[in-house]
C-alpha positions as CSV (number, residue, x, y, z in Angstrom):
1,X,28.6,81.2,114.5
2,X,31.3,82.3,116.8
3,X,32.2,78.4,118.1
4,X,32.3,77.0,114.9
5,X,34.5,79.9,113.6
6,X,36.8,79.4,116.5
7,X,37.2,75.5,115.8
8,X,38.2,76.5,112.4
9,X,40.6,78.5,114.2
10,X,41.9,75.6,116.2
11,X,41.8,73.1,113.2
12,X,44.1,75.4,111.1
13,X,46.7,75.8,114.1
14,X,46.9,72.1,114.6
15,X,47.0,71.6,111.1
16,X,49.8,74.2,111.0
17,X,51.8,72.9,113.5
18,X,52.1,69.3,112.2
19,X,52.6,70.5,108.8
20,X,56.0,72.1,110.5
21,X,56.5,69.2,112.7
22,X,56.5,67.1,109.4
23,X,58.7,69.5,107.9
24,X,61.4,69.5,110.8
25,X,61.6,65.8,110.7
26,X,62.1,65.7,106.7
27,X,65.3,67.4,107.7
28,X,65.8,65.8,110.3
29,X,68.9,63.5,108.8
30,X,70.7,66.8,107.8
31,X,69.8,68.2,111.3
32,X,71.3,65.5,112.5
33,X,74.4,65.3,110.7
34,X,75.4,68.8,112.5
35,X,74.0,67.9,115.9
36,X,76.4,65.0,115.5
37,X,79.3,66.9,114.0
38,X,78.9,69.5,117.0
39,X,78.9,66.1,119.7
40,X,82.1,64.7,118.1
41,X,83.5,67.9,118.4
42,X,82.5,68.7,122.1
43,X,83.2,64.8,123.0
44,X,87.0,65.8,121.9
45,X,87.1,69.2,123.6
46,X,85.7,67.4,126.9
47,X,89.1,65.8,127.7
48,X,92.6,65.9,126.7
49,X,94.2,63.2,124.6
50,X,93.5,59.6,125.8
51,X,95.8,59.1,128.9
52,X,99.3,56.6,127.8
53,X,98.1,54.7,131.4
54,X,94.8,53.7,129.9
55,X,96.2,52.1,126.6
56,X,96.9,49.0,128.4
57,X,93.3,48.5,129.5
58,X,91.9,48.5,126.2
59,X,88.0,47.1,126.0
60,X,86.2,45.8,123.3
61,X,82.2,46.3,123.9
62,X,81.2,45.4,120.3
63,X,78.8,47.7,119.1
64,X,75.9,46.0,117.4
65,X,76.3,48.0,114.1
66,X,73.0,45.7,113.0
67,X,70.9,48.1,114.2
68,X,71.5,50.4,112.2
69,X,71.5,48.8,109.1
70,X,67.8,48.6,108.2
71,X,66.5,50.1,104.9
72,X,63.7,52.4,106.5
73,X,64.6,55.4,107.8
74,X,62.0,55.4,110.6
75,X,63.6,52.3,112.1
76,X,66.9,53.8,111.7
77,X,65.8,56.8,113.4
78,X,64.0,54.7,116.4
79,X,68.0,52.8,117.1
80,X,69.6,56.3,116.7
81,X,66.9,57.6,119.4
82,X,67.7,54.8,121.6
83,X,71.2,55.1,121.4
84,X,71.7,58.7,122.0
85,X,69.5,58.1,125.3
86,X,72.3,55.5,126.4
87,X,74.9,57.8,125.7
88,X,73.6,60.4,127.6
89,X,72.5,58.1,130.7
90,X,76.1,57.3,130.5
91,X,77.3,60.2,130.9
92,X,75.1,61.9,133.4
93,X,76.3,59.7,136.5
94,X,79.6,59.4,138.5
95,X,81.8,61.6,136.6
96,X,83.7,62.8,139.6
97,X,86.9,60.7,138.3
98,X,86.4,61.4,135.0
99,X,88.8,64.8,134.2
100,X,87.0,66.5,131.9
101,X,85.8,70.2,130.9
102,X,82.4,70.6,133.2
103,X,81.3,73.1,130.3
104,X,82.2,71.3,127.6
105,X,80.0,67.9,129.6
106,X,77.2,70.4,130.0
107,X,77.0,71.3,126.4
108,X,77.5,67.5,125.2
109,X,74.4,66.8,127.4
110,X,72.7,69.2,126.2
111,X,73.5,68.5,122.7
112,X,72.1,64.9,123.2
113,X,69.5,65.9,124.6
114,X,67.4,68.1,122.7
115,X,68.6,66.0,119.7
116,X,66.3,62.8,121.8
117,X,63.6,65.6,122.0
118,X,64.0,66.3,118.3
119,X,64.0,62.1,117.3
120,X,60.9,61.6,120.0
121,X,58.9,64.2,118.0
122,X,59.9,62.8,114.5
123,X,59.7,59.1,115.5
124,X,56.5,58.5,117.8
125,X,53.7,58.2,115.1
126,X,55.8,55.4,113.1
127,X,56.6,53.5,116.7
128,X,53.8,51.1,116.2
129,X,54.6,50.4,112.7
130,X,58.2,48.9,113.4
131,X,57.4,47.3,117.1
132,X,59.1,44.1,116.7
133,X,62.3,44.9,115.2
134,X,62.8,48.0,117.6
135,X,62.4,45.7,120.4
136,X,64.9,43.4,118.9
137,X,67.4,46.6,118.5
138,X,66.2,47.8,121.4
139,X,67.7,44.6,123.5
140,X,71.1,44.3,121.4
141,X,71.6,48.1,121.9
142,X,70.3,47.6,126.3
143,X,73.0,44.6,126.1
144,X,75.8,46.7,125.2
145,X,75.2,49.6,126.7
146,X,75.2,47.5,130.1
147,X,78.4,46.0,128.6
148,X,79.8,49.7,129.2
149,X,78.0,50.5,132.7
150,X,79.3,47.4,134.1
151,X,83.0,48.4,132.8
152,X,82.4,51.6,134.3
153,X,80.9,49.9,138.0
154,X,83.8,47.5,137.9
155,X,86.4,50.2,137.5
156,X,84.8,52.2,140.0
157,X,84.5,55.0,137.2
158,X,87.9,56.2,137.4
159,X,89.9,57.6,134.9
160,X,91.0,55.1,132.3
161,X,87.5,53.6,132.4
162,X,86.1,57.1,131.5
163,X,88.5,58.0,128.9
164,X,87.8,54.5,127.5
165,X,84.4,54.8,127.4
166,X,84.5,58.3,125.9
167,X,86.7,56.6,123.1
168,X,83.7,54.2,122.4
169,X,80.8,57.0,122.7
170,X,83.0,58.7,120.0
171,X,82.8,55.2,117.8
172,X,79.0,55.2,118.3
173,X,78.3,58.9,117.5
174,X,80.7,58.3,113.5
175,X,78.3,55.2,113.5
176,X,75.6,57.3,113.4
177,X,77.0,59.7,111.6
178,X,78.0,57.5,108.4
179,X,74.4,56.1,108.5
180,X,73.1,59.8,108.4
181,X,74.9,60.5,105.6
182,X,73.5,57.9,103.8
183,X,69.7,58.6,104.2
C-alpha cells in the first residue's frame, strides 16, 4: 500500500512541475520581451557612445531576418535560442580590447544566459517537430555569426571591431524584440 501510494506521490509532483513548466513557457514571449529590454539596456550601459574612429570601418554582416519570420511560435523560439547562444559565445572571448564596464558584461552574460536556459526548457519537446527548417536557420544564423567572429579575428578584436560588433548584437536583440512583440 505504501509504494503505490508513494508513486502517486511522484506522479502528482511530475505532473505539477510540467504543468508550471508549461505555464512558464506560455509567458514566455512576454518574459522575453523584458529579458530583452533589460539586454538592450545593459548592451548600452556596457560602453560609451560608438567611438568617431570606428565610423569609418563600418561592416555590413547582413542578418538573416528569414529566420525569424516563420508563423509558429515554436520555430521562432528555436532561431531566438540559437541566436542568443551566438551572442553570448561572442561575447565571452577576447574582450581584453574591448573598453567596456566588466559589470555591466557580467550582467549581459548573465542576462543571455539564463534566458538560453529559459528557451531550452520551453523549446526541447517541439525540437523534433520543426527539424528541417531549424537546421536550415540553424546554418544561415552559424553563417553570420562566423561573418562576425571572422571580423573580430581579422581585427585582432580591438576596439573599433568590438564597438562594431556590439552595434550589430544591439540590431539582433530589436530583431528579436519586434518579433516578440508580435507573438
Amino acid at each position: 500500500i505504501m509504494n503505490a501510494f508513494g508513486l502517486i506521490q511522484i506522479g502528482l509532483i511530475l505532473s505539477s512541475i510540467t504543468i508550471i513548466s508549461s505555464l512558464q513557457c506560455n509567458h514566455l514571449p512576454l518574459q522575453q520581451r523584458k529579458v530583452i529590454e533589460n539586454s538592450l539596456q545593459l548592451l548600452d550601459k556596457m560602453g560609451k557612445e560608438f567611438p568617431q574612429q570606428c565610423l569609418r570601418e563600418k561592416m555590413s554582416f547582413r542578418f538573416p531576418t528569414q529566420v525569424l519570420q516563420r508563423r509558429q511560435k515554436e520555430t521562432v523560439g528555436v532561431a531566438i535560442e540559437e541566436i542568443l547562444q551566438h551572442i553570448f559565445y561572442i561575447f565571452s572571448k577576447n574582450l581584453t580590447l574591448a573598453a567596456w564596464d566588466r559589470t555591466v558584461l557580467d550582467q549581459f552574460q548573465n542576462t543571455l544566459y539564463l534566458q538560453i536556459e529559459q528557451l531550452e526548457a520551453c523549446v526541447i519537446e517541439k525540437h523534433t517537430q520543426h527539424f528541417w527548417s531549424k537546421e536550415v536557420s540553424r546554418l544561415k544564423l552559424k553563417k553570420y555569426f562566423q561573418k562576425i567572429d571572422c571580423f573580430l579575428k581579422d581585427k585582432q578584436h580591438d576596439l573599433c571591431s568590438w564597438e562594431i560588433s556590439r552595434a550589430e548584437m544591439r540590431r539582433c536583440l530589436q530583431l528579436i524584440d519586434k518579433v516578440t512583440r508580435k507573438l
